[in-house]
C-alpha positions, 0 to 999 in steps of 0.5 A, a space after each residue: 230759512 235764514 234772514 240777514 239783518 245787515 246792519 247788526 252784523 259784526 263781522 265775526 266770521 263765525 257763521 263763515 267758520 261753521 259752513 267751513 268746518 261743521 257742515 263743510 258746505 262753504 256757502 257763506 262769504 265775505 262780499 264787499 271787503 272794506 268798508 262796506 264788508 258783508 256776508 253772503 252766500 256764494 254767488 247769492 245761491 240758496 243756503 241747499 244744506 238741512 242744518 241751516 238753523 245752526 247759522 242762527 245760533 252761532 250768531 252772536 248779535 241777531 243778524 241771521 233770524 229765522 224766518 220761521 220763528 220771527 215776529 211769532 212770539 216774544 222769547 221772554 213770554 216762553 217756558 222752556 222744557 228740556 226733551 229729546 229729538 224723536 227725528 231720529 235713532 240720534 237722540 239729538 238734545 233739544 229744548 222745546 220753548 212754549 206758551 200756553 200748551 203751544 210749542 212755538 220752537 224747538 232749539 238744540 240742547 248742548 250734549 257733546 256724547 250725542 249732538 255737541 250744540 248742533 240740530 238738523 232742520 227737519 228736527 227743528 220743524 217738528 214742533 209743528 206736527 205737536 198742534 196739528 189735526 190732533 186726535 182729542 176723542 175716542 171713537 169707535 166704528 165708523 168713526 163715531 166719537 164715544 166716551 173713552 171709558 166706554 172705548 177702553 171697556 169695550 176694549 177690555 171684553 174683546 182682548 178678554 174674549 180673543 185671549 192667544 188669537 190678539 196681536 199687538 204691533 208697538 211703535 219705535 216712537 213710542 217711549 221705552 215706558 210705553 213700550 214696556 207697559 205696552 209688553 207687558 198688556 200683550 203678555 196678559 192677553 196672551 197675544 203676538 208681539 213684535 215692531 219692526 214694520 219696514 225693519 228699523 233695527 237695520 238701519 239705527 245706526 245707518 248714516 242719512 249724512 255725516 252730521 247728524 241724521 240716520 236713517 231710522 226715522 224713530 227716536 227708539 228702535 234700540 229701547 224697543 229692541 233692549 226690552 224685547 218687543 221683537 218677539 214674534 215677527 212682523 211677517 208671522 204676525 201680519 200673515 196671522 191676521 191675513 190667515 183669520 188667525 188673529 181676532 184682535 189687533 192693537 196697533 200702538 201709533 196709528 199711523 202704523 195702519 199706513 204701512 200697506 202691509 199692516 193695511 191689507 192685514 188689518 182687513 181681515 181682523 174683525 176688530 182693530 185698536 188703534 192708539 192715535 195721535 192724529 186724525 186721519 182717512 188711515 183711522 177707518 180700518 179702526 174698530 176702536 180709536 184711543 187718543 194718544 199723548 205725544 212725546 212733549 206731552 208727556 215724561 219718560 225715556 229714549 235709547 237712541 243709536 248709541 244705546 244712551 237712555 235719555 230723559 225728556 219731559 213733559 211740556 204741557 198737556 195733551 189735548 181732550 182726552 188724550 193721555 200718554 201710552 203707557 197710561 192707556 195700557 195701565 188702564 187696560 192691564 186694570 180691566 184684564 184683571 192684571 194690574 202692575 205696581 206702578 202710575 207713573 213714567 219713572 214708576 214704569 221705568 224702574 220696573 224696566 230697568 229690573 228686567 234690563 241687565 244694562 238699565 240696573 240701578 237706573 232711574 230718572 233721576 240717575 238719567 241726568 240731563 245728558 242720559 246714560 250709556 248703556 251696554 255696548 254702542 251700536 256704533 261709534 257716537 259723532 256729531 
């Protein structure tokens, strides 16, 4: 992933430095020593380790690019906004640079609690699941595009006529303002809740590596666990729908429809919501299609590992007729005849932190750029 342009270098040592004490890989060399010193991996292998990016920002002077981002765009054309990772229970900083609605990269943010100036490689690679197969219209049986109105009223009726017989499955990747009004729509219509399809909360605090990663892929296992979402058990609730006990499902990411067990359980519900993201064959057991804003597309919050609630931003807008989570579950709590006092993230946020005892006084604005720990870590935090 990494290019050497020779000629600039200075031969600083630098990126020499970071593979001996950061990733503690020893990759990189001086070869040529005198006059014609240069650097290089050893014995000319490939760079093996998932934090290579990093030699890119520890260089002072250019001469290791990235081979991704080269020749792609002028850094002066971007707009940089300030967000969190959603890789990981990590939460690592970052920064997503963009132009005109396109993410182009995304760079580590300086946070010496979380990430210290550091970034894993699949982190870095995300921005390229922002553009791609994007879910834009709603759609109802069968794959039929339909008016988003249309979509939520029919929505609305099912949820009003299945009353206690509804599920609601939330996302660890969802924001805890998206979790929070997701809570709250499943406490109108009376229905089961939960989240822990494939048990995150087991693994949030679980090392991938000694650098960065952690084995819970979701950016918010702990948030969803603070608000309370583990309600009724992912077992109960799946065997509920299988048992013909369940006439409603709304699932909150529609990838949750790839889980093999959600799959087979969703068969036997005679009408299934998804909000969605992307498109894809695993939206065919979907009644209902709701399109869903990602996380750089919208403002609101993380916990990750550590129990530190971090702020990210919206970059720029979700595309057709998407909107965020939080924004389609306000809607449906209107149509149920329960509205809550708020329209905004940090409107959703406050109303979270009054019901959270270690989120008292929060609010964006307290949040910083570096977030807030709260209550008592998971696990000691590294980085």
């Amino acid at each position: 992933p990494i290019l050497l342009d020779a000629e600039r270098c200075v031969v600083c040592a630098r990126c020499i430095r970071y593979e001996r004490e950061v990733t503690k890989t020893n990759l990189l060399e001086f070869v040529n020593r005198g006059g014609s010193t240069q650097i290089s991996t050893y014995n000319g292998g490939p760079i093996t380790h998932e934090y290579a990016g990093n030699l890119v920002d520890v260089c002072p002077v250019g001469a290791l690019l990235s081979k991704d981002f080269r020749f792609k765009m002028r850094v002066w054309f971007l707009k940089e906004t300030e967000s969190v990772c959603p890789g990981c229970s990590t939460g690592c900083n970052i920064t997503i640079d963009h132009r005109d609605g396109e993410a182009y990269r995304i760079r580590p943010r300086r946070n010496v609690q979380v990430n210290k100036p550091w970034l894993c490689d699949p982190g870095r690679d995300l921005y390229k699941l922002i553009g791609a197969n994007r879910l834009g219209t709603a759609h109802l049986a069968k794959g039929a595009v339909a008016p988003v109105g249309d979509v939520m009223a029919e929505v609305a009726e099912k949820l009003k006529s299945a009353g206690a017989a509804s599920a609601f499955l939330a996302t660890p990747r969802a924001s805890n303002e998206d979790a929070f009004a997701f809570k709250k729509l499943a406490n109108a219509a009376g229905g089961r809740l939960d989240f822990r399809v494939g048990n995150p909360q087991d693994k949030v605090a679980v090392r991938r590596d000694p650098i960065l990663q952690r084995e819970d892929r979701h950016a918010n296992t702990q948030g969803l666990l603070d608000l309370g979402l583990g309600v009724t058990g992912v077992d109960a609730l799946l065997a509920d729908c299988k048992a013909g006990k369940v006439q409603v499902l709304v699932v909150q990411d529609g990838f949750l429809l790839q889980d093999p067990g959600v799959a087979e359980a969703a068969k036997s519900v005679p009408y299934v919501v998804a909000f969605s993201t992307h498109q894809g064959p695993h939206l065919a057991a979907a009644h209902a299609v709701i399109p869903v804003a990602m996380w750089a597309e919208t403002d609101g919050t993380f916990t990750n590992f550590d129990r530190r609630v971090q702020r990210f931003r919206r970059a720029f807008d979700a595309p057709g007729e998407a909107r965020a989570r939080y924004e389609v579950a306000l809607d449906l709590l209107s149509r149920l005849g329960a509205p809550i006092s708020a329209a905004t993230a940090a409107d959703l946020f406050v109303l979270a932190a009054a019901e959270v005892a270690d989120w008292a006084g929060l609010t964006h604005r307290a949040l910083g750029p570096l977030g807030r720990a709260t209550g008592k870590s998971a696990a000691p935090a590294t980085a």
